[in-house]
C-alpha positions in Angstrom: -158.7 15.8 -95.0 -155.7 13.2 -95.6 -153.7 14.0 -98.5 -150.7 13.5 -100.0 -148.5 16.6 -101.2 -146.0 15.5 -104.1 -147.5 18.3 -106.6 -147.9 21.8 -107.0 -151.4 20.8 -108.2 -151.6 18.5 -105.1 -151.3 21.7 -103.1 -153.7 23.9 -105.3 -156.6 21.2 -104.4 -156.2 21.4 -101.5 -156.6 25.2 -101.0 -159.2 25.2 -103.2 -160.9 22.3 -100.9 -160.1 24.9 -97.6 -161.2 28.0 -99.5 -164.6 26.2 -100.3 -164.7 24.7 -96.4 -164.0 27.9 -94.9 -166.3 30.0 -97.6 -169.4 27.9 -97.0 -172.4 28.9 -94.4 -171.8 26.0 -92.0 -167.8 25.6 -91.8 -166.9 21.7 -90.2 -163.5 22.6 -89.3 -162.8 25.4 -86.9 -161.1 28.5 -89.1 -157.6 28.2 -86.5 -157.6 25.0 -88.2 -158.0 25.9 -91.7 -155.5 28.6 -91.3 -152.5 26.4 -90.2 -153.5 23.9 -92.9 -153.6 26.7 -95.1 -150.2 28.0 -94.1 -148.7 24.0 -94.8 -150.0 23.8 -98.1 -148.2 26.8 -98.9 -145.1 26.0 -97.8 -144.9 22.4 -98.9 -146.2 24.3 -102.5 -142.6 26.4 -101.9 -140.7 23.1 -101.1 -141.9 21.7 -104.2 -141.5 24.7 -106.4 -137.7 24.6 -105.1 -136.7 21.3 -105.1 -138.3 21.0 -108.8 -136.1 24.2 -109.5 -132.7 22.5 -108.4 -133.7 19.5 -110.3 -134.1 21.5 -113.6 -130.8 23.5 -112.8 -128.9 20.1 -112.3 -130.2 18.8 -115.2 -129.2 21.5 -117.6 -125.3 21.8 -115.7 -125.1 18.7 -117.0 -125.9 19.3 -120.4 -123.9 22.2 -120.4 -120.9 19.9 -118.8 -121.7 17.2 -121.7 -121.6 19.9 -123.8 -118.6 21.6 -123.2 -116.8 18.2 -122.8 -117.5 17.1 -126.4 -115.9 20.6 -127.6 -112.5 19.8 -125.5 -112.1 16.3 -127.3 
């Protein structure tokens, strides 16, 4: 399983891929495996969901610094 993780829904296919691989009768990858696969997703999932959060954050302190600079002049 090679993928590439620059999504939250990047990250949600690829649990759903390990649920179905570790859910099925004949698992192909060992379940210590899946887990620590499992545990990356999730915490690259975090990393995304906070790096998106500071982008957002940035974004609207500089509205709010546009903003507030347009009332001064």
């Amino acid at each position: 399983m090679s993928r590439r993780f620059s999504t939250q829904e990047h990250c949600r296919l690829a649990l759903q891929w390990l649920w179905k691989e570790i859910e099925s009768d004949s698992p192909t990858m060992p379940i210590q495996k899946a887990k620590t696969l499992v545990y990356i997703a999730l915490s690259i999932s975090q990393i995304l969901k906070e790096s998106d959060l500071e982008v957002r954050i940035a974004q609207l302190e500089a509205v709010h610094a546009s903003r507030n600079q347009r009332r001064v002049a």
